[in-house]
Every structure is written in structure tokens, then in C-alpha cells.
N, C-alpha and C positions, 0 to 999 in steps of 0.2 A: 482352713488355717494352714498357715504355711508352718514346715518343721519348726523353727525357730521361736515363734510365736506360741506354737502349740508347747512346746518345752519350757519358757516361759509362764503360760500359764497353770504345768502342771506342778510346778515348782512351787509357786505363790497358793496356789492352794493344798500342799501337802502340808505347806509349814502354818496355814491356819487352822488344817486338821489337828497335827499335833497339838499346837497350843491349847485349842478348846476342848481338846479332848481332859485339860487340865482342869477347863473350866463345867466339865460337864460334870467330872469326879466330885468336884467340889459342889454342887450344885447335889449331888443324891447323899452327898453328907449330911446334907442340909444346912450350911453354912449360910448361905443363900434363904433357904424355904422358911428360915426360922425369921429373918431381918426381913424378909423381903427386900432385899440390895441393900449395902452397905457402902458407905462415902468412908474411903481412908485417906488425907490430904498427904503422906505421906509417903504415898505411891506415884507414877506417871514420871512426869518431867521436872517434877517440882511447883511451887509458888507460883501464879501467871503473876506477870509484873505490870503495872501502869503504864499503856500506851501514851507516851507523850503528844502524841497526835490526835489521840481520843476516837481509834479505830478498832483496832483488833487487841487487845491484852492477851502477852504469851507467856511462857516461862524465860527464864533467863537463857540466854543462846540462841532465841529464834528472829527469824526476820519473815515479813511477811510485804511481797506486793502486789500491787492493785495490776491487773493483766485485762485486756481486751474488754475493754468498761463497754457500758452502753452509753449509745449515742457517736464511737469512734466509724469511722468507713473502712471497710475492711478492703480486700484485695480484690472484691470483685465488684467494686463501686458499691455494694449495698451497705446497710447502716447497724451494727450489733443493736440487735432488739433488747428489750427490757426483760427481766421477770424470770433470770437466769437461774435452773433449778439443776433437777437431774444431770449426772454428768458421769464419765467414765474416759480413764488416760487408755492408750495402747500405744503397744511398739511401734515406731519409724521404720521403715523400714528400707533399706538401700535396694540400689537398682541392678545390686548383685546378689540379692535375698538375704543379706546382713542385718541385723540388726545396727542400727546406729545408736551408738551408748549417750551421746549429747541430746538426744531430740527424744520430744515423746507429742503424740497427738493425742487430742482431745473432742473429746464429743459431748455439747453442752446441748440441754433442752432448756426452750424458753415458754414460760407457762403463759402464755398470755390469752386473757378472754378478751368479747369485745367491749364489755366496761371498763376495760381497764386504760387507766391512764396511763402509758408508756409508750416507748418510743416504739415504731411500726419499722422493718428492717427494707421498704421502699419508700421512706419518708413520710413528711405529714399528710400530704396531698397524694400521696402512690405516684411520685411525679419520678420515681426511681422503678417502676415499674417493666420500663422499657429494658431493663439491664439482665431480666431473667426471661427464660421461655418460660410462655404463662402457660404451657401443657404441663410442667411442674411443680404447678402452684393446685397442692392438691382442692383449696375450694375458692371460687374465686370471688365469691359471696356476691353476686350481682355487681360488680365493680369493686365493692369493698373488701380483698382478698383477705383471709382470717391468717392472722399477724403470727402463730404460733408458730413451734417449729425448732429447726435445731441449728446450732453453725458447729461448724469445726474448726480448730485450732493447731498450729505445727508450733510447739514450743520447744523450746532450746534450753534446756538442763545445765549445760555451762556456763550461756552468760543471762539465764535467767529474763527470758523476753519473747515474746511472740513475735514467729518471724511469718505466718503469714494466718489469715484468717476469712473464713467464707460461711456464707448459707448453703447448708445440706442438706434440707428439708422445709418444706415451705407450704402455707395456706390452712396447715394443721391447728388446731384450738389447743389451749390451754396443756401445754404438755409439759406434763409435771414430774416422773420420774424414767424409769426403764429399765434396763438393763443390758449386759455383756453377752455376747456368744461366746462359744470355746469356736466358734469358723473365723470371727475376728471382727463381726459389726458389733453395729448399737441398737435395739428396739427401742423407741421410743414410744412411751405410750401418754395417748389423749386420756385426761383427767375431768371427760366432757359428755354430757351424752344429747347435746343440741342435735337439733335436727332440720332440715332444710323448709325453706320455707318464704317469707320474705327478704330476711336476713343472710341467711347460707343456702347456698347449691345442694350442698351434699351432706346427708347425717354425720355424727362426729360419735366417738367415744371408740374408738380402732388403736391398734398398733402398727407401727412400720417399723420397716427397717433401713437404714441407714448404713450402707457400707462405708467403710474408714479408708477414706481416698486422702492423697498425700498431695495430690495436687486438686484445686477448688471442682466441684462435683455437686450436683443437686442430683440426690436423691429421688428414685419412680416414687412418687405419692400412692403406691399401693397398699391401700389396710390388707392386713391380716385377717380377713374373716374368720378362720377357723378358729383364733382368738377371742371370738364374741366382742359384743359392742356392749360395754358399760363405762365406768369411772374409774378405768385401769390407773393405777398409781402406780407400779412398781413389778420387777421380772428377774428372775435367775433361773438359768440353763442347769441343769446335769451335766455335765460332760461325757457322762459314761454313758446316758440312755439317750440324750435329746432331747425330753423333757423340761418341757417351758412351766415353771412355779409361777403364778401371779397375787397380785394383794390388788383389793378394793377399797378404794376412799369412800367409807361408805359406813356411818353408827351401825349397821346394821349387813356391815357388808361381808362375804366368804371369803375362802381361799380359793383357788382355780388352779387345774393347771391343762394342759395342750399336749396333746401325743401327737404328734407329727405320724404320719405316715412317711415320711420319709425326713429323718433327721437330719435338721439344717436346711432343708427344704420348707420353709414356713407357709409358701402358698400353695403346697399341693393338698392343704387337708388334713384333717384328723379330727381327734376327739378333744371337744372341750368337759372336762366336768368338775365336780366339785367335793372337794374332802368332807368326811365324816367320819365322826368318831365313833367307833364298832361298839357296840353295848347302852348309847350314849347320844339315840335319835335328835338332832335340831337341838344339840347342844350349847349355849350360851356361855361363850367363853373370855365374855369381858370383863366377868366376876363385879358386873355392880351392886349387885345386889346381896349375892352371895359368894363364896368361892369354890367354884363350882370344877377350875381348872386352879393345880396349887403347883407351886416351880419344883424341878427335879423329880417331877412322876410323869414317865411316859403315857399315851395312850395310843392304843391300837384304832390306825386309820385304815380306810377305806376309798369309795371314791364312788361318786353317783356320777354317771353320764347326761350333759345338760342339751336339752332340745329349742329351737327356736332360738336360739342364739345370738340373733340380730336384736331381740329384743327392744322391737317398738315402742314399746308401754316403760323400757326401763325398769323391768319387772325382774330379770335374771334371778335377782339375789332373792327376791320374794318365794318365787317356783323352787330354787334348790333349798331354801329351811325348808319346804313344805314336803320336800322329799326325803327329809333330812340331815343337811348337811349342816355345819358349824357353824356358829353367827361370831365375825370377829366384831372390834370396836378400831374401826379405819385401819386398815391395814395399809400400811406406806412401804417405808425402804423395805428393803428386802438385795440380800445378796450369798450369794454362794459361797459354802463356807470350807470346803474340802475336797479333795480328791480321792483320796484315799475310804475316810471315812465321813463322807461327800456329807453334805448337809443343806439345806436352808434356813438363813435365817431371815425372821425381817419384825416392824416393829408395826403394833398396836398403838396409836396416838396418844388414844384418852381411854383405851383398856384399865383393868384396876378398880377397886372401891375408891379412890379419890380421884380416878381419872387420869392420875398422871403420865399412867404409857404401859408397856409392855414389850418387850421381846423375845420372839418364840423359837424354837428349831424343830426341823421338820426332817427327818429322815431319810430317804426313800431305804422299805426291806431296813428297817430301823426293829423291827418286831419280829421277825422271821416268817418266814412262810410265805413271802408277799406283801405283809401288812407292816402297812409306814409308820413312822412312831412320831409325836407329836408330843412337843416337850416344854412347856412354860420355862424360860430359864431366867427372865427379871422382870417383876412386877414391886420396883419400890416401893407404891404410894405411900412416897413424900418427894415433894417437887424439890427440894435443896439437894436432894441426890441426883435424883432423873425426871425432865420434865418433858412429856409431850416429845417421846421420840421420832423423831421422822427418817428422812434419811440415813442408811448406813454402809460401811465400809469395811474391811480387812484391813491394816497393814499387811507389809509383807512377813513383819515378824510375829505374828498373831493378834496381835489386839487390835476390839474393834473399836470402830469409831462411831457417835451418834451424834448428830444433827440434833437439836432441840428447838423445836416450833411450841411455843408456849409462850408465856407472857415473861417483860422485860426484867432483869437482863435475859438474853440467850448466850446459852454455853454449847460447845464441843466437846462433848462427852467420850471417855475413853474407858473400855471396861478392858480390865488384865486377864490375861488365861486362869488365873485363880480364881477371876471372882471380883476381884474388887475394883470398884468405880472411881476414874478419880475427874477433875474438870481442866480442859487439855485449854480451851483458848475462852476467851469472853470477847460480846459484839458490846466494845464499850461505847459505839456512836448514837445507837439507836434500838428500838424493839421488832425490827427486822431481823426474820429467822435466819440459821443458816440452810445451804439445800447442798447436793452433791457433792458432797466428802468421797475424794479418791485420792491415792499416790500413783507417782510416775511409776514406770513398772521396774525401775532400778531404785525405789524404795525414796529417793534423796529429797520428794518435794513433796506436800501434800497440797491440792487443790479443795479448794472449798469455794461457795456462792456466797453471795451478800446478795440476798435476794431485791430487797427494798431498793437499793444504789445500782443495784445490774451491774454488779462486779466479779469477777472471778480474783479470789486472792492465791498466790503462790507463798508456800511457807517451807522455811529451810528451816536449817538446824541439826541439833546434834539428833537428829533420829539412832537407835541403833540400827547395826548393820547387819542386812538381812544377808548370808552366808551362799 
């Protein structure tokens, strides 16, 4: 990561340490532990209002538009695919190592399997085929190349529009979330664990990476092996150590994370394994049944080393509870939440005794000694608060942002450094979730998915101002 980038992102995440560090205080009060999350309507941006359009409902002052839909032809003849999820903005960056304050790029995942009905980014027949090198179309499926995959975006902050747009990654299945480097890509990771056969060339459920090119750029299709092959949903880096955090889409799925042997370096190797909580073997922490894990009480982690990694059988998550590691309830977004007093968070979907969600923080040396601290911070169960969190976000002014994949309506959820939750926008057209909640990295727009429509929306307004 170049100076300026790296400054940047040390900045945005000190000022989310601070904030949560509010919401953490509050949280061992138990302000939180006693509610299990509270709705105060009286917080955020205000009232959302009635979209007269019957699309997005905001608060008064916001505007929101529809950016690089599916089905449009982007700049390098190909066609924005459907099924637009995961997503992450980063700095422009000029050809004097400047930052440019108008533009911000974007790196969108589009989750597509091969049942799915949506549009394919080489047309209906692959008659758009000829427009990319098929050496980086990671599987080419016997002719039928796997539609997933990422594009990127050069968006313009001034006058609000996409000025150019491409496929960055290509032949990948169902890619559903990912995450940021502090070096300045995107990992994208397969929310898939097919395997080759009639249908596909090559096994699926890997990570890539995705470097943030300014000019259109397709992506080496190389998985990350040392990341294991499962049903990765979601990633956040450490900046301090290099250490890759991940989350499993999976009832019964772990946390993970990746020691590089050489930080920022993803393909030379390292350790995959999986958290555990010390005292607390094959611990169940989706609390269905009982509450077994309660918000604002730490616990001391650990971390088991996972073997066979490639995982054939699809077994991973099986062999590490049996070793004893943590069973979440779908662990989705996930994003980095500090610098200073660095953190992870990410969310549980259907964690909870009603199933409604969960979102956790994770440490790293959270405990002293070595040992990470693992921290339940909201388990409303009641869906009118928080429903089915998936994806999530920082502002730049601390508060986070939550995605709700749940049944209709869906909301964008904002929780304050305090604590309290309030509901940031409504998908007033349809019960299509939201996916990939981010801001430009000058605070002024927030991006979001409309997953169902293969939309990316850009939303202005009076955000405040990040200092």
C-alpha cells in the first residue's frame, strides 16, 4: 500500500476504534446484556421517508442512485453480471501517487451459481466470450464458464456517476462476500464448495485476490490455498500482524483465520486454524437452545491448527468442533474495526434463541498473555430491531452499518458507539436483501447492493463529517 492509502486507512480505522470503544463501555454496563439490543427511533438520521418511486425509503436530505445496474456493457465490451453482493470502495489514485478527492473505486462480488437465473457477464450464449483471455477465466466449466466473479468500478464523487467499469475476476462461483487488505486489494471469497466433475473443471470454495487497478484489469484466478476450501463468506486483515479473520456460511459453521508466513503475501503459505474458546471445548455459541455465550463478557480464545485443508468431503467445520473449536450460526459480514485497539467484527445470521442474528468482536491479545478475547456485543432476538444480519460496514465516523437478509421488508441497520440501533434506509420495492454496505473513503457516499435488481445504489446526504 502506497503512503497515502495506507494513512488513509489508518485514520478510518482509529476513529472506529474510538467510537466502539464507547460501544463496548456500554455494552459491560449492561445496557445491552439486559435488552439484548434496543431500537431508539430517535437516534440516526431521523424518520426514513416514502420513496416516491417505491425504491429505497431514506431520511429527509438523502438521495440515492441506481450506478452500474446489471445487464449494462461495461468498458471492456463485457456485460455487469447479476447477484451483486460483497463490495469494498478504495482510493484513486493519481499518476503522481495523489490521492484524487472526486473519484473513488470500487470492487463489487457477484454471487452467482449455476441455477441461477441472471445475466452471465459474456452473454446468454458466451457469444461475448472472445473479449477476455480464457487463461483468466478461472474455471471454464467444459464450455459453460462459472458466471461468478468481481467487476470494478471508477466512480466519480462530484458529479456522482460511473465513469468507467470492468470484469476483474472471472469463472469464480457464487462469490458472496470478502474483504479489504491494509496493501490495497480486495479478497474475494467463493461461498461454494462444488467440485469439478461434469459441470466444472475445477473444485470451488477458495479465495482470490483481486488487485485495485484503475485501468480495466482481469485478475490471476489464483485460489488461495493456504485459506482452505469451504463456504467462505467473509474476511478482515489486522493491519498490525497480517492476519486474515474469516466467517463460514455454514448452521454449524467456525471462525478461521490465516497466518501468512509472509504478510501480504497470501500465496506463499501459512497456517490455517480455528478459534476456541479456552475452558469452553466445541463450544456452541448460537445460543439456541440456551445462552451459553451472553453480550459484554469476554472470553479467552485460543486457536487449534486445521489439517487437510482442501477438504474433499467438505468436512472442515466437522474435524475442527471435534477438535474443539466454536460452532458459530452462519457467520457472514465481517469487517475490521480498529487500529489502535484493532478488532473484528462480523455477524451471526440466524444466531440467538429466535434466530434473528448476532454480532460479535474478536480481539486479537484482547485477554493478555496472547489470548484473544471474544466478545457477543448484539443478540436482539426480536426481528423489529435487528433481523438476519449479514453484511457489515464502519463509517468513517464510527458507526456501524448492517445489511439485513431476513424476510420482507429489509432494512439498513445502523448501530451508534453507544449502543443504540436505529433503521438507516428501507428496500421499499421488493424482499430482496441488501449486500455490501461501504463509504467512499472521503466519507460523502455510502454504496450498497440491491441484490435481486443487480443494482449498486449510491447515497448522499447530510452524513456527518468525518474530521
Amino acid at each position: 500500500m502506497d503512503p497515502i492509502s495506507r494513512r488513509y486507512f489508518l485514520m478510518r480505522s482509529s476513529a472506529v476504534a474510538m467510537g466502539f470503544a464507547g460501544l463496548q463501555s456500554t455494552l459491560s454496563r449492561g445496557a445491552i446484556a439486559g435488552m439484548m439490543g434496543r431500537m431508539d427511533a430517535g437516534t440516526g438520521f431521523g424518520p426514513m421517508l416514502p420513496d416516491p418511486d417505491g425504491i429505497l425509503d431514506l431520511p429527509n436530505g438523502f438521495l440515492y442512485r441506481i450506478v452500474s445496474p446489471m445487464g449494462a456493457t461495461m468498458d471492456d465490451g463485457l456485460i455487469v453480471p447479476g447477484k451483486h453482493d460483497g463490495m469494498a470502495s478504495f482510493p484513486y489514485m493519481k499518476d503522481d501517487g495523489s490521492v484524487d478527492p472526486d473519484r473513488c473505486m470500487l470492487v463489487r462480488n457477484h454471487e452467482i451459481s449455476p441455477g441461477h437465473k441472471t445475466i452471465s457477464p459474456f452473454g446468454s450464449q458466451s457469444q461475448r466470450l472472445g473479449l477476455i483471455d480464457q487463461a483468466k477465466i478461472y474455471d471454464m466449466g467444459h464450455g459453460r464458464p462459472s458466471r461468478g466473479g468481481c467487476t470494478t468500478l471508477v466512480y466519480n464523487l462530484k458529479d456522482q456517476r460511473v465513469e468507467r467499469h470492468w470484469l476483474s475476476l472471472a469463472g469464480t462461483e457464487h462469490n458472496c462476500a470478502g474483504g479489504t487488505t491494509p496493501w490495497g486489494s480486495w479478497i474475494s471469497c467463493e461461498e461454494s464448495v462444488l467440485v469439478k466433475g461434469d459441470r466444472h473443471e475445477r473444485d470451488h470454495g477458495w479465495c482470490f485476490e483481486v488487485p485495485v487497478t484503475q485501468e480495466p484489469k482481469i485478475a490471476e484466478p489464483k485460489p488461495i490455498q493456504g485459506m482452505g476450501r469451504m463456504n467462505h463468506e467473509a474476511l478482515c486483515v489486522d493491519p498490525k500482524s497480517g492476519i486474515v479473520y474469516m466467517t463460514e456460511d455454514r448452521h454449524d459453521g467456525l471462525l478461521y483465520r490465516y497466518v501468512p508466513k509472509v504478510p501480504s503475501k497470501m500465496h506463499e503459505g501459512g497456517r490455517l486454524q480455528a478459534l476456541v474458546v479456552l475452558g469452553r471445548r466445541s463450544l456452541d455459541t448460537r445460543n439456541w437452545d440456551a445462552p451459553l455465550a451472553k453480550p459484554g463478557e469476554p472470553m479467552a480464545c485460543g486457536w487449534v491448527t486445521m489439517d487437510g485443508i482442501d477438504a474433499p468431503l467438505d468436512d472442515l467445520r466437522l474435524r475442527g468442533f471435534e477438535k474443539g473449536a466454536a460452532r458459530f450460526a452462519r457467520g457472514e459480514g465481517m469487517w475490521w474495526g480498529g487500529e489502535d485497539s484493532g478488532a473484528a467484527f462480523f455477524a451471526c445470521t440466524n444466531g440467538g434463541k429466535e434466530g434473528a442474528g448476532q454480532i460479535w468482536r474478536l480481539t486479537p491479545d484482547g485477554m493478555g498473555a496472547g489470548m484473544d478475547a471474544l466478545e457477543l456485543f448484539i443478540e436482539p432476538n426480536d426481528p423489529s430491531v435487528l433481523e438476519n444480519a449479514d453484511n457489515i460496514t464502519f463509517s468513517p465516523w464510527g458507526d456501524m452499518f448492517v445489511c439485513e437478509d431476513g424476510f420482507e421488508p429489509q432494512f439498513l441497520v445502523g448501530v451508534k458507539p453507544d449502543g443504540t440501533i436505529y433503521k438507516f434506509a428501507k428496500n421499499a420495492l421488493d424482499g430482496s436483501e441488501f449486500a455490501g454496505v461501504c463509504f467512499s473513503p472521503d466519507g460523502s457516499t455510502m454504496f450498497v447492493n440491491h441484490q435481486q435488481r443487480g443494482w449498486t445504489l449510491a447515497v448522499t446526504g447530510p452524513w456527518q463529517v468525518f474530521p
